[in-house]
C-alpha positions in Angstrom: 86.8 125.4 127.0 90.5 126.1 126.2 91.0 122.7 125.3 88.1 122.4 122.7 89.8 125.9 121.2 93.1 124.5 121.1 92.6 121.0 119.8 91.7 122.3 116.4 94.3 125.0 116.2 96.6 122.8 116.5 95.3 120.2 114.1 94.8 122.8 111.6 98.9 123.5 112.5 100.0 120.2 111.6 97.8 120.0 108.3 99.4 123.4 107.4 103.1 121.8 108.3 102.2 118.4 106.3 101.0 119.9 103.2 103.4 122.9 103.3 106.2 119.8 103.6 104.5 118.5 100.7 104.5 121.1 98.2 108.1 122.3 99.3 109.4 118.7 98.4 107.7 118.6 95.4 109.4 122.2 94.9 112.9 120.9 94.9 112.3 117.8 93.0 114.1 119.5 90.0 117.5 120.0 91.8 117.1 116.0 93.1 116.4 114.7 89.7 119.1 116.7 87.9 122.0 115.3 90.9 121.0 111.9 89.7 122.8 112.9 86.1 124.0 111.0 83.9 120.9 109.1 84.5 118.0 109.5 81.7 114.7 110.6 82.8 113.2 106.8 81.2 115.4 105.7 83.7 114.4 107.3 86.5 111.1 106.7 86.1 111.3 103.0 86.1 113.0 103.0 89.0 110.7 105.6 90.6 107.9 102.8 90.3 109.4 100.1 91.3 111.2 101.6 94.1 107.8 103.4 95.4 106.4 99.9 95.4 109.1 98.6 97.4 108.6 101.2 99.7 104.7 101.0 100.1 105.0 97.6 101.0 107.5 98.1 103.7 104.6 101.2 104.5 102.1 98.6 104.3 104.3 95.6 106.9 105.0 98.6 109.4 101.7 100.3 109.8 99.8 96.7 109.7 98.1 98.0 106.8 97.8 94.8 104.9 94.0 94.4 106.0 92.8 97.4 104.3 94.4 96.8 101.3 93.2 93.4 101.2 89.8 95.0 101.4 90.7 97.0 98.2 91.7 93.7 96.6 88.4 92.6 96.6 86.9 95.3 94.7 87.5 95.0 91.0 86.0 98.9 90.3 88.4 100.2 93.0 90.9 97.8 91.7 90.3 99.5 88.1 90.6 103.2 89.2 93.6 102.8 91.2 95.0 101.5 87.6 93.4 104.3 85.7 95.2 106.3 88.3 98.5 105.2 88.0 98.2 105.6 84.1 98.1 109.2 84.8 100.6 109.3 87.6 103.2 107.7 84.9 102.4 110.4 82.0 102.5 112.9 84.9 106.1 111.4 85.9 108.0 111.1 83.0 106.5 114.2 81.1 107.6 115.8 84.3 111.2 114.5 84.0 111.8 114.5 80.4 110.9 118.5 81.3 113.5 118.5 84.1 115.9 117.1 82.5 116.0 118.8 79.0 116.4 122.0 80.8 112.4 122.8 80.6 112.1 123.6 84.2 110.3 126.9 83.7 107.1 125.5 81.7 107.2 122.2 84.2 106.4 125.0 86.5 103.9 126.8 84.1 101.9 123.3 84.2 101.3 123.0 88.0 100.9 127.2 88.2 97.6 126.5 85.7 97.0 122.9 87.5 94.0 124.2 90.0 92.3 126.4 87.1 92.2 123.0 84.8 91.0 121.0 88.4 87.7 123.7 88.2 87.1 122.7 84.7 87.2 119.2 85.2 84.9 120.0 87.7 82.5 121.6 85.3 82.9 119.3 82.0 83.2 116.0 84.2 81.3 116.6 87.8 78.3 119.2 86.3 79.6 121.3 88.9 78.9 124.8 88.8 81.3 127.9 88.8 81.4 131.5 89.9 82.1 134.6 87.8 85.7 134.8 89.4 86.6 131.3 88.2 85.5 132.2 84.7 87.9 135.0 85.0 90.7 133.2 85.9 90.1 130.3 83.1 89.5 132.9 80.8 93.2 135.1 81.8 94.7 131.3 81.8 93.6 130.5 78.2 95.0 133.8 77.1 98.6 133.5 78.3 98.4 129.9 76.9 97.8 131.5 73.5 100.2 134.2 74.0 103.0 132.0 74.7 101.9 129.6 71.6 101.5 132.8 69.7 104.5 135.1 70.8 107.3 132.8 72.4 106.7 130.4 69.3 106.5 127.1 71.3 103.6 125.1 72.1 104.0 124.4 76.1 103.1 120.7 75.6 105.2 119.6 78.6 103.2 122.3 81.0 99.7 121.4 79.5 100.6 117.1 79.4 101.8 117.9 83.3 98.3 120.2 84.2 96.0 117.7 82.1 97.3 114.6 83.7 97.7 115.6 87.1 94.0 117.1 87.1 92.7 113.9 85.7 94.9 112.1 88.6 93.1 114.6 91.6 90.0 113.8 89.3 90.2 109.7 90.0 91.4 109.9 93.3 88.3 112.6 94.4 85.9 109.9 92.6 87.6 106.7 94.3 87.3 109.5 97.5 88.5 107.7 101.6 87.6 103.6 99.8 91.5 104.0 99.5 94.0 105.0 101.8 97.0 106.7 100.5 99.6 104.0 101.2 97.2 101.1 99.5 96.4 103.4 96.6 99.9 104.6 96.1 101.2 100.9 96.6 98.5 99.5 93.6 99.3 102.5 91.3 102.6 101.3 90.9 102.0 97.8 91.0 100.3 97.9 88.0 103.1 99.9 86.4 105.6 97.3 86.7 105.4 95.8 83.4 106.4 99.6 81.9 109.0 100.0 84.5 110.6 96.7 83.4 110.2 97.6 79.6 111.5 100.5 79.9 114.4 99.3 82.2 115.5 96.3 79.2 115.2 99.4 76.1 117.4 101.5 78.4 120.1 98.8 79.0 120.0 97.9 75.8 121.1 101.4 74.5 124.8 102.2 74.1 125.0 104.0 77.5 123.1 101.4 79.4 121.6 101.6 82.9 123.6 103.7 85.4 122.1 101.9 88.4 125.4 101.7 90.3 127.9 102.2 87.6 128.5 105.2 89.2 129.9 105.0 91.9 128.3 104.7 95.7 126.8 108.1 95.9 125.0 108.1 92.6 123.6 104.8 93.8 122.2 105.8 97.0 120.4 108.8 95.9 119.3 106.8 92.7 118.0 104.3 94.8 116.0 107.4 97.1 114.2 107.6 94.3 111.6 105.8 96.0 111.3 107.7 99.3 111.1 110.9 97.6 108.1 109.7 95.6 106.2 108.1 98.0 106.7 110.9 101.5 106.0 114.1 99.8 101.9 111.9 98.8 101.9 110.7 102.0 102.6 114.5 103.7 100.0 115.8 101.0 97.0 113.2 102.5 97.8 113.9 106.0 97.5 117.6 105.6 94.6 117.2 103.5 92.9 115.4 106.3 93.3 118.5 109.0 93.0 121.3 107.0 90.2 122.9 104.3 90.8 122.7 100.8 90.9 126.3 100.6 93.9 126.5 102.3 95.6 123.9 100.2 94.7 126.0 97.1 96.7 128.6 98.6 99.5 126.8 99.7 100.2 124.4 96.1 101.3 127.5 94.6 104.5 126.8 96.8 105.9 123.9 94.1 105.3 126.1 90.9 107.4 129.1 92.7 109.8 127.0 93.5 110.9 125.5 90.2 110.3 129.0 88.2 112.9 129.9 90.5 114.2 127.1 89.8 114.7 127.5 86.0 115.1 130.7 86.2 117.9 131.4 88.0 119.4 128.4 89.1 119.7 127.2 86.1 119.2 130.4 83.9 116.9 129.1 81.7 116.0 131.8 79.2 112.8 134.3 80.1 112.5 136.3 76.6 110.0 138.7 76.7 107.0 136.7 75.2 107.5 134.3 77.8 107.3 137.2 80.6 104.1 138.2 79.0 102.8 134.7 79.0 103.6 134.0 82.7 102.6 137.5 84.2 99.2 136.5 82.6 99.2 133.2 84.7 99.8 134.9 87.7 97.0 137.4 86.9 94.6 134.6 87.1 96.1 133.0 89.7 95.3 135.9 91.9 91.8 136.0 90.7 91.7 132.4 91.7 92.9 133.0 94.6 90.7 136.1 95.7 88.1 133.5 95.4 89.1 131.2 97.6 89.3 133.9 100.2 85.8 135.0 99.4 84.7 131.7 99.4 86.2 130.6 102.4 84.7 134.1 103.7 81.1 132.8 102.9 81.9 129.2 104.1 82.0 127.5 101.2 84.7 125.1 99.5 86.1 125.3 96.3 87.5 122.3 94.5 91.0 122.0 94.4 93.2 119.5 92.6 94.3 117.2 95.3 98.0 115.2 94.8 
């Protein structure tokens, strides 16, 4: 009997530890992407994708995975999504950078705080699913403190809203293509098919005055340009192992780790600024991120599941 009580605690342990490793790498992604200065955030991003791919496929040759993804291969609708998916990944990435690295930390944060309330819409608009009075509430508080900051702080927060709308489309593709792709094969296709951009964008960057920085800056800048890779592809592998052992409830609860961490972040690592307006406009978030998150309790409470934007 102790061993049937003890086999899930501890699975439901590790999921905690994976996903919480996750969302905490994901949290200090900012302070990564801003060592790897003076290199442009179209930079990074090419390299991002082609250096994930490398490292799926070395994924792929160690865990004998080749089989499976040959399995994928031969299903042109998976074959579709998984490009449909890493479409959205890219907007995702490079908004996300071109955030980081103009000093727009803060509303790259404001993005994935509002990320799970946009998931619940997509549920509603896109999967007929229906809602409770909670979730209302907490769209309702969202859409608010988007206007206020539109409104008040003067500044559309197009960088949170691309990040939130992408992202949620991404959990949106990879909940329809559902366990008919593993996370290494998916991950590896998603940025095969983004290779042509990478190189594009790779020749219109060395053809600029400044050029590509890939190791014209000395050893150091090199190597963690070339981690670039590694610290794409670990944090989405962490997320589908946790996602595996523990209910989606719990993840809801414990993605709000990544959006704390780069408001922190931007606010007072780097000091960016946090006028009044924009106070107003974030208190509001978190408002209806606690009503979001009172659901989930109740939720869970009741055994149900809500949906949750997976990553």
């Amino acid at each position: 009997m102790t061993s049937e009580i003890s086999a899930p605690r501890s699975t439901q342990t590790a999921g905690v530890a994976y996903a919480g490793g996750a969302y905490l790498l994901w949290g200090v992604l900012p302070l990564y992407f801003l060592v790897l200065a003076p290199t442009g955030p179209w930079e990074v991003v090419a390299w991002r994708v082609l250096l994930s791919l490398v490292f799926c496929v070395i994924l792929l040759t160690v865990t004998r995975g080749w089989k499976a993804f040959g399995v994928i291969l031969r299903q042109p609708r998976l074959l579709g999504w998984t490009a449909v998916a890493g479409l959205l990944i890219y907007v995702n990435w490079q908004v996300f950078l071109i955030g980081t690295l103009s000093e727009n930390v803060i509303e790259t944060s404001l993005g994935y705080f509002i990320n799970p309330i946009t998931t619940v819409l997509l549920g509603v608009f896109v999967l007929k699913e229906r809602i409770r009075r909670l979730q209302w509430t907490a769209i309702g508080i969202a859409a608010v403190a988007v206007v206020v900051i539109v409104v008040l702080y003067g500044h559309f927060p197009w960088i949170a809203l691309s990040l939130t709308a992408s992202f949620g489309l991404y959990g949106l593709i990879k909940k329809k293509i559902g366990p008919a792709v593993d996370a290494v094969s998916g991950l590896t296709l998603e940025s095969f098919w983004l290779i042509p951009i990478a190189v594009v964008q790779l020749v219109l960057v060395a053809t600029t005055p400044e050029g590509l920085t890939f190791g014209q800056n000395g050893a150091w800048h090199a190597v963690l340009l070339a981690f670039a890779g590694v610290a794409t592809a670990v944090p989405l592998l962490l997320f589908a192992a946790g996602a595996r052992r523990i209910d989606l409830a719990v993840i809801g609860m414990i993605q709000f780790i990544t959006p704390v961490m780069q408001f922190v972040i931007g606010a007072v690592v780097l000091g960016e600024p946090m006028p009044i307006e924009r106070w107003i406009g974030f208190v509001l978030v978190w408002v209806a991120i606690t009503v979001f998150v009172i659901d989930l309790l109740l939720a869970a409470r009741r055994g149900r599941r809500t949906p949750v934007a997976p990553v």
